[in-house]
C-alpha positions, 0 to 999 in steps of 0.5 A: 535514491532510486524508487522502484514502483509495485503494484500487485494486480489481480484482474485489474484489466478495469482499472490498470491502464489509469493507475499506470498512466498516474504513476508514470506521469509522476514519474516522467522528469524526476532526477532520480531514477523510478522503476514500474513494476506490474505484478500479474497475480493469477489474473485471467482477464486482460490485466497481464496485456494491459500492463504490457502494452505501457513501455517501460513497465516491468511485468511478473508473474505470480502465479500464486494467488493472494495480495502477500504473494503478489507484494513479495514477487515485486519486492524480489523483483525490484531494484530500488532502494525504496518500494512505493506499494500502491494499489492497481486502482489508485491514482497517484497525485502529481508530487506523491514521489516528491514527498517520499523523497523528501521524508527519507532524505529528511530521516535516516531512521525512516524506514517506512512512510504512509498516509490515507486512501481517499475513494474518488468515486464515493457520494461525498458524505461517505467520502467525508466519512472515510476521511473521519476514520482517518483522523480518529486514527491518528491518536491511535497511530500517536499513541501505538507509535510513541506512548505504548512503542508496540507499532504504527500504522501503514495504509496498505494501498499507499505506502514506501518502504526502505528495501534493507529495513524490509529484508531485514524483517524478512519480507511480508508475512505470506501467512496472512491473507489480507485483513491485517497485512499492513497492521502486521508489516507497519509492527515489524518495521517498527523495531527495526527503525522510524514507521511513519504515517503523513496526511502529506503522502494521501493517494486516491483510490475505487471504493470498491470494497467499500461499496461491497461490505459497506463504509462502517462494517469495513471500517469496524473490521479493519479497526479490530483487525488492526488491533489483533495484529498489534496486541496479539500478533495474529488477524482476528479473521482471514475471510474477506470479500474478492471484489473482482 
């Protein structure tokens, strides 16, 4: 099985070089082969140099602002059977690979699989917070997935899904903007096959946007996002703060 890393990033010069150099050490030794795939999204500080200067990282360009963009440019780039979309902020965890192996070798059915963002640079009560918001989440991923059959949950930042199950629902949704992206791909992958969401496959990322909009206003608005993409198939809104 061969896993081809995208990370989409938009003046990511801050925090680039630790998020490769995580992703690389995981990927140092595996017996299956990994590809890192750096997508430069209109970036106009030092992010396309910083990505660059990582031997054996693939640099694109996509002039083309906006996080969809920048997903589908590495999609279209990649060779991989199996995309690992992680964000240009995220450290991912020694035995992140390993467990997305195991998953899609364990279900043939799996076509997608996903697990939390825990923030590494929050005040710990917030932190413990952001976990909450995970755990009431996952009778509503129970209930979404096997009870009603109209979805399941995908954390944007954090998940790996299967090249032919994404082709098959014809890419990512390049009408939307941010809020509901991964509400609306974890929709589509789930009439095509198994969508999956594990406390096994948990990365860590900046609190950022957290600290912008505020750790339950954000929460709110991903929360009814979520639920407009499911029901009515549409993002309740499109506006959302640039924290870079």
């Amino acid at each position: 099985m061969r896993i081809s890393f995208v990370i989409p990033a938009y003046n990511e010069a801050r925090y680039l070089g630790a998020c490769l150099r995580a992703v690389l050490n995981e990927a140092e030794g595996k017996p299956y082969p990994v590809e890192v795939i750096v997508v430069n999204n209109a970036s106009t500080d030092e992010t396309r140099h910083i990505a660059a200067s990582f031997p054996g990282v693939t640099v694109v360009d996509e002039p083309r602002k906006g996080l969809l963009w920048a997903r589908q440019a590495g999609h279209l780039a990649s060779s991989g059977e199996v995309i690992a979309n992680v964000d240009a902020d995220a450290l991912v965890p020694p035995g992140w690979l390993d467990v997305v192996v195991q998953e899609f070798q364990q279900d043939p059915r799996l076509v997608a699989l996903s697990g939390p963002v825990i923030h590494y640079d929050l005040p710990p009560f917030r932190r413990l917070l952001v976990r909450a918001f995970f755990w009431l989440s996952y009778p509503l991923y129970l209930v979404n997935r096997f009870v009603l059959r109209v979805g399941s949950i995908v954390q944007g930042g954090n998940f790996a899904v299967r090249r032919d199950a994404l082709d098959a629902i014809g890419g990512y949704n390049l009408d939307l903007s941010f809020y509901g992206e991964d509400a609306d791909i974890a929709r589509r992958l789930h009439r095509v096959g198994h969508v999956k969401f594990t406390f096994r496959l948990t990365t860590s990322a900046s609190a950022r946007r957290l600290m912008a909009e505020g750790t339950l206003s954000m929460g709110w608005r991903y929360f009814l996002n979520y639920l407009w993409i499911i029901f009515l198939k549409r993002p309740l809104t499109n506006d959302y703060i640039d924290v870079r």
